[in-house]
C-alpha positions in Angstrom: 18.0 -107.7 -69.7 15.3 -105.8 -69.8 15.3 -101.4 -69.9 14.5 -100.2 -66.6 14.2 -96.3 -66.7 15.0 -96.0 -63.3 17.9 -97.8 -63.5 19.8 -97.3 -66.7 23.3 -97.8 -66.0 25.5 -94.7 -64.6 24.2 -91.7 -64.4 25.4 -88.1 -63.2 23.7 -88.7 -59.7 25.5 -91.8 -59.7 28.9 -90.3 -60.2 28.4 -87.7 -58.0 27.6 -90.2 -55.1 30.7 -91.8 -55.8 32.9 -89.0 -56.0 31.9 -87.8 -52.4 31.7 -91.2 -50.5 34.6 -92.5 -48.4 36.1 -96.0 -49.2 33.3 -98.1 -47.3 30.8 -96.6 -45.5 31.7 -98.1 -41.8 30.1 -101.5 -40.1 27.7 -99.4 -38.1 25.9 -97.7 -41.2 22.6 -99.3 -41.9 22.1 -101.8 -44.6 20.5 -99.7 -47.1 23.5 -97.0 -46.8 25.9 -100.3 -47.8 24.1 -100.8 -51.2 26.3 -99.6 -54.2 25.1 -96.4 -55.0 23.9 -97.3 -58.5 21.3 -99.3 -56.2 20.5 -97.0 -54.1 20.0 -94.1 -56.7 17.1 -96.9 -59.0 15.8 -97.1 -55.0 15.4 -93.2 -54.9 13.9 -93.2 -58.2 11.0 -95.6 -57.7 10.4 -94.1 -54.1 10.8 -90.7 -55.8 9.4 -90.1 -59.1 6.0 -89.3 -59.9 3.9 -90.0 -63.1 2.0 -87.0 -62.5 2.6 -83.5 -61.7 3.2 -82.6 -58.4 0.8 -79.6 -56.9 1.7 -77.1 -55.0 -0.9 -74.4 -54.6 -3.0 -72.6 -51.3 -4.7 -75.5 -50.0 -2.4 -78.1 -51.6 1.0 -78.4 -50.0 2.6 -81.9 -51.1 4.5 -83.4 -47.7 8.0 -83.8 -48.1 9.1 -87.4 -49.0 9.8 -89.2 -45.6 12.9 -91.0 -47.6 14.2 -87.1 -47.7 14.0 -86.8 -43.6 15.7 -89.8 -43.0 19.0 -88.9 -42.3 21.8 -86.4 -44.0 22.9 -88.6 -46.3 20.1 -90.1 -47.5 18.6 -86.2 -48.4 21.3 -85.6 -49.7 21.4 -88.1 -52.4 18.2 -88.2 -53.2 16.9 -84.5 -53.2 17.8 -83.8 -56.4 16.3 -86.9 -58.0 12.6 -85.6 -56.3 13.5 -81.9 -57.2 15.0 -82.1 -60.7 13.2 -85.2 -62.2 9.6 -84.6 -61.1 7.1 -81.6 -62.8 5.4 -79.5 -60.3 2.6 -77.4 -61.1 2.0 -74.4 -59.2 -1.7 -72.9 -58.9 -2.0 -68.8 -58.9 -4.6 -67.3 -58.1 -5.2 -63.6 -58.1 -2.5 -62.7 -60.8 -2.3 -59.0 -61.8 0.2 -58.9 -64.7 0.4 -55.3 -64.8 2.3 -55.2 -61.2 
């Protein structure tokens, strides 16, 4: 089987998932919330992850990932893959270091 670093077995995310989810999520969930959530959490991660650093500066204001404004649960288990796992580089401008 081939490495996939997006998907490399169980993770903390993974366990964390698990530990808060009910039994079976019920009939009337959509498909994508009946995947396992080892899965779902690779899903995240491809959707999520960027090779390059994120910017965040004046004029550039990244949107937030629709996949994070879907529903309640989805944010939830996927927020901290985009916050934790992606570099963000922030640009100042007009920096006085003596304040």
């Amino acid at each position: 089987m081939k490495f996939d670093p997006y998907c490399d077995g169980k993770d903390e995310k993974v366990l964390e998932m698990e530990m808060g989810e009910a039994d079976e999520p019920p009939l009337s969930a959509s498909a994508f919330l009946r995947l396992p959530g080892e899965l779902r959490v690779c899903i995240y991660r491809y959707a999520l992850l960027k090779t390059d650093n994120i910017k965040i500066g004046k004029h550039e204001k990244p949107a937030q990932p629709g996949i994070l404004q879907v529903n309640t649960q989805c944010r939830n288990e996927s927020a901290d893959i985009y916050y934790e796992e992606n570099a963000f580089a922030f640009h100042v401008t007009h920096f006085d270091a003596a304040l």
